[in-house]
C-alpha positions in Angstrom: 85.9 120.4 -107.9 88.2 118.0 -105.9 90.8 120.2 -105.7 88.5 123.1 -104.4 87.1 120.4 -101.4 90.4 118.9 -100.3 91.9 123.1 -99.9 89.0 123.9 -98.3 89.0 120.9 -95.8 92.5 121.2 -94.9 92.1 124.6 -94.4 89.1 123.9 -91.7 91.3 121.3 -90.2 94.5 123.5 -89.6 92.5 126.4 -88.7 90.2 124.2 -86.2 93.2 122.5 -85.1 95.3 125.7 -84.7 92.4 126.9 -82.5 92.1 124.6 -80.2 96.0 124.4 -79.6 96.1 128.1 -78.7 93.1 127.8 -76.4 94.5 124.6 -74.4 97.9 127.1 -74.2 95.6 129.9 -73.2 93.9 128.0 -70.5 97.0 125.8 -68.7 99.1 129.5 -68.3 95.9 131.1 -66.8 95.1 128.1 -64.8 98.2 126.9 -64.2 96.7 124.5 -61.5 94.6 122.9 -64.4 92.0 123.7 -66.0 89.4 123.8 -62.0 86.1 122.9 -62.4 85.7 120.2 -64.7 86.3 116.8 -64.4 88.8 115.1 -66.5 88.3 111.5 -65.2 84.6 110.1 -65.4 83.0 106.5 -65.1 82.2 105.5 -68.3 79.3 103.2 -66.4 76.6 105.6 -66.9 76.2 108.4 -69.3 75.6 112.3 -68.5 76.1 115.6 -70.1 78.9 117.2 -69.0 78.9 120.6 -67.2 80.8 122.4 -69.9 80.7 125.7 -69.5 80.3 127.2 -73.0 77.8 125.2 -74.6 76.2 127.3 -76.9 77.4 129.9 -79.3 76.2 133.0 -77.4 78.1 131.2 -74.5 81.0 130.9 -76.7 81.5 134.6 -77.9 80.4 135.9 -73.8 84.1 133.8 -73.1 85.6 134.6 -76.3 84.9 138.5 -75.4 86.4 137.8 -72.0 89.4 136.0 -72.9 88.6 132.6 -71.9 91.1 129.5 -73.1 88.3 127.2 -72.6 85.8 129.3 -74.9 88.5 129.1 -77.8 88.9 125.4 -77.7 85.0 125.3 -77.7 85.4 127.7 -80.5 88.0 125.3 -82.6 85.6 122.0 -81.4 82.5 124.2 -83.7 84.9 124.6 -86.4 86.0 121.3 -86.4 82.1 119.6 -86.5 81.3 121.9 -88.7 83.8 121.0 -91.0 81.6 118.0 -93.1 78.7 120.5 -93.1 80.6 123.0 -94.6 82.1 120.2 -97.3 78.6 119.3 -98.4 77.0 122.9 -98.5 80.0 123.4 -101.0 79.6 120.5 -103.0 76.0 120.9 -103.2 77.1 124.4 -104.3 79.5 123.2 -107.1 77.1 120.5 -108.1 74.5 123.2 -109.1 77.0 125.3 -110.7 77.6 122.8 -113.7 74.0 121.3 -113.6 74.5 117.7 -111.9 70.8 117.5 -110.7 71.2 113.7 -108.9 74.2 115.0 -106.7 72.7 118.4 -106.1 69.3 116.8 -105.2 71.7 114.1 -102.5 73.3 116.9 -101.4 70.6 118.5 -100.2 69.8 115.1 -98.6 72.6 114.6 -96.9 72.2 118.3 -96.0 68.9 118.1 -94.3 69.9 114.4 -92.1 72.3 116.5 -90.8 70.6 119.7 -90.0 67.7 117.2 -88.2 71.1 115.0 -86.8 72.0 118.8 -85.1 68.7 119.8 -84.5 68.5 116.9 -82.1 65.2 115.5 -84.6 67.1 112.0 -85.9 69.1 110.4 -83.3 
């Protein structure tokens, strides 16, 4: 079951990671300027949310369609957060398959923090 986990981790990882390279490439040799409307330097004296331009998924595949470097990084930064989620959906998974009630039943409550975490419910 380990074995399984730590393939399907670094997989996420590299992929994620890979992702995000290609779309920082992607965006510095369309933009060669730099990457114009967003600020890369902010007072950390006060806390807003950034103007991002992709922030949901339908926002996401809308840049991805059009080509956008900044969409795929946003792309490989939803890949990388969900990687954990992804771990325990899997081990809750396995757990089941060979009839480990206790870890299948703190899976799932692991499973639903973070769904309320996401869901903006805990904070």
């Amino acid at each position: 079951m380990e074995v399984i986990l730590a393939k399907l981790l670094t997989s996420m990882m590299a992929v994620a990671g890979t992702t995000i390279l290609i779309g920082l490439v992607l965006a510095f040799v369309h933009q060669p300027q730099g990457i114009q409307g967003l600020r890369v330097f902010t007072a950390f004296t006060t806390f807003k949310t950034a103007d991002a331009p992709y922030r949901t998924l339908l926002e996401i595949r809308d840049g991805l369609l059009a080509g956008d470097g900044l969409a795929i990084v946003q792309l490989g930064l939803f890949m990388l957060i969900a990687t954990p989620i992804v771990r325990v959906c899997v081990s809750l998974i396995l757990f089941a398959r060979v009839r480990d009630w206790m870890y299948v039943s703190i899976s799932a409550l692991v499973l639903t923090g973070l769904a309320l975490g996401l869901l903006g419910w805990i904070q």
